[in-house]
C-alpha angles and dihedrals in degrees: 000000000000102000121171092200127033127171108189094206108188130192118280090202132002140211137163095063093355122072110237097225083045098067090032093054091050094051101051089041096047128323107076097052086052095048080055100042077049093054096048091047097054093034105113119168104238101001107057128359127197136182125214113239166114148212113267097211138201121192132255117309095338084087164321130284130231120199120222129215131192134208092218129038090209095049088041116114141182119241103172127207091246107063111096087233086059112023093109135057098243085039089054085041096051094038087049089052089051081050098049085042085069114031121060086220117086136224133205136189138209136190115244126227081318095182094066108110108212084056101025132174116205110199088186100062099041136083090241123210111216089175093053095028103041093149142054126202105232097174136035134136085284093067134259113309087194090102148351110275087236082069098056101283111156096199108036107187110280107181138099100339099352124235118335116239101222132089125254093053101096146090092232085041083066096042083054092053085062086248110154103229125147119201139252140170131222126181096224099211108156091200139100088267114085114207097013116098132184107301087069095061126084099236107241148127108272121243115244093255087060087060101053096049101044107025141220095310137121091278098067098031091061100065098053082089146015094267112185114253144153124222094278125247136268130206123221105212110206104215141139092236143023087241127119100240091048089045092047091051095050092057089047092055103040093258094148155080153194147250141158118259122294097011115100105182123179115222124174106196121188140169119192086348092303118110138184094279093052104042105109095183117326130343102262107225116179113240120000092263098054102123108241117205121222124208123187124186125192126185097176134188092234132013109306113239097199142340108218125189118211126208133193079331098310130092109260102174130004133208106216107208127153144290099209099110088202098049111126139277093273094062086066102075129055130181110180129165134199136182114219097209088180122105117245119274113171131204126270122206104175141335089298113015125071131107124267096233142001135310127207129176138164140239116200113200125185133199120256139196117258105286098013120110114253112243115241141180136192122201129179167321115241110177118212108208139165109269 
């Protein structure tokens, strides 16, 4: 797959075919120390990165599950979802602060395909970190938790249970609450292939010998049958160096962005000339009324289809490319530019939760032979506020 960074984040505690305490029990003996000495062995500055973690997991249809990264495999520990200190979300998160308190290293935590509903995270109903919880993954095998399908999503999640119907779940229901989180995308694949997801395995019951050399884990479990899934996502990590600090910071800060499996397109968003990488917290425009430009850049891996800009959760303005996925090289790039002449308006969820100013972020689409999978890449947000 030719990745430059991989975090094999593997379940704290289980349920559904796997016994909670089970898992839990592995991980605390034995397995999490040796995900971490793993990560150390095959960590190499410029060449390969990797990210101590693992999936912070709540069982079947009682939650949804974050997964934690740490900055260094030897500072790296395992706070599970079933200790009463850490059972909940804002328990992890405050247990995490006392952590980061003591250690020089960071950690950082993401929700994970949080509009799934057997495993759902509702941002509404949680005392949400954005410090701690600065990202949210918007795309994995499982589909694209950004919006419901009813609203234009082209991969609705498939997986498990499907997407659940109510609001809260999704990644623009946060942006509405006013929460700073950036997007990325994983590919979720809990097998000895980084990078590859479902859709790359021939669906069967595994011999006896499979067993015994991989185990009772997910990667086995998930060919017994077809399971829906999409090609699983990538994130593109905007930082000056292939080095873990720099990785981990980017991830910290938002730096970052998503895009389906294999498809590694490259997207410069800006408003104003500040783009995802350099917003430290919000574009400082001068009066509500002050006009923002908006600049989008696009180098695909196959003829763009469309460039959309999306504004406080609705399309604002559109690239129209092209769908011929033969057309020629020059269908591949795209550099557009818009003024937004409105004052900012902002987005209200409730009484007391909304955002100051406005949020804009952009979906990149490509075209795609009959059959394949379009590629597609979310960046963003970048908010617009008063200075």
């Amino acid at each position: 797959m030719a990745l430059d960074v991989v975090a094999y984040t593997d379940h704290d505690t289980m349920g559904f075919f796997i016994p909670p305490e089970w898992q839990r029990r592995r991980m605390h003996e034995r397995y999490f120390d040796q995900l971490c000495e793993v990560a150390e062995e095959f960590d190499e500055a410029g060449e390969f990165v990797t990210l101590p973690a693992y999936e912070w997991t709540k069982q079947p249809n009682v939650g949804g599950h974050v997964n934690v990264y740490f900055e260094d495999a030897a500072d790296a520990t395992l706070f599970d979802s079933l200790a009463p200190e850490t059972r909940t979300y804002e328990r992890l998160w405050s247990r995490l602060r006392e952590w980061d308190a003591d250690h020089d290293s960071g950690v950082v935590t993401v929700p994970h395909h949080p509009a799934e509903s057997m495993y759902p995270f509702d941002f509404a109903s949680v005392d949400y970190d954005d410090e701690l919880a600065p990202v949210v993954e918007v795309y994995s095998q499982w589909g694209s938790s950004e919006r419901p399908g009813d609203d234009g999503n082209r991969f609705p999640l498939a997986m498990g249970q499907g997407e659940i119907e109510t609001e809260g779940h999704y990644v623009r229901d946060a942006h509405r609450m006013g929460h700073r989180v950036g997007m990325l995308g994983g590919a979720d694949y809990h097998g000895p292939h980084p990078g590859h997801s479902l859709i790359h395995t021939r669906p069967h019951l595994p011999s006896l010998s499979e067993w015994r050399r991989r185990g009772l884990g997910w990667g086995n479990i998930w060919r017994v049958w077809n399971e829906k899934s999409y090609p699983g996502g990538l994130s593109a990590f905007l930082a000056p160096e292939l080095e873990r600090s720099a990785v981990f910071s980017a991830l910290k800060n938002r730096s970052v962005y998503a895009t389906t499996q294999p498809h590694r397109i490259l997207v410069d968003f800006r408003v104003n000339g500040v783009d995802v990488a350099e917003q430290t917290d919000a574009v400082g425009v001068e009066s509500a009324e002050t006009p923002r430009e908006v600049t989008v850049d696009v180098a695909g891996t196959a003829p763009v289809a469309s460039v959309t800009v999306v504004k406080n959760n609705a399309v604002w303005r559109r690239f129209e490319g092209t769908d011929d996925a033969d057309a020629g090289l020059d269908a591949y790039t795209v550099s557009t530019e818009w003024t937004d002449e409105t004052p900012l308006s902002g987005m209200s969820w409730d009484d007391r939760r909304g955002t100051a100013g406005d949020v804009y972020a952009v979906r990149v689409r490509q075209a795609a032979a009959d059959g394949d999978h379009p590629g597609t890449a979310w960046v963003g947000p970048i908010w617009a506020e008063t200075a």
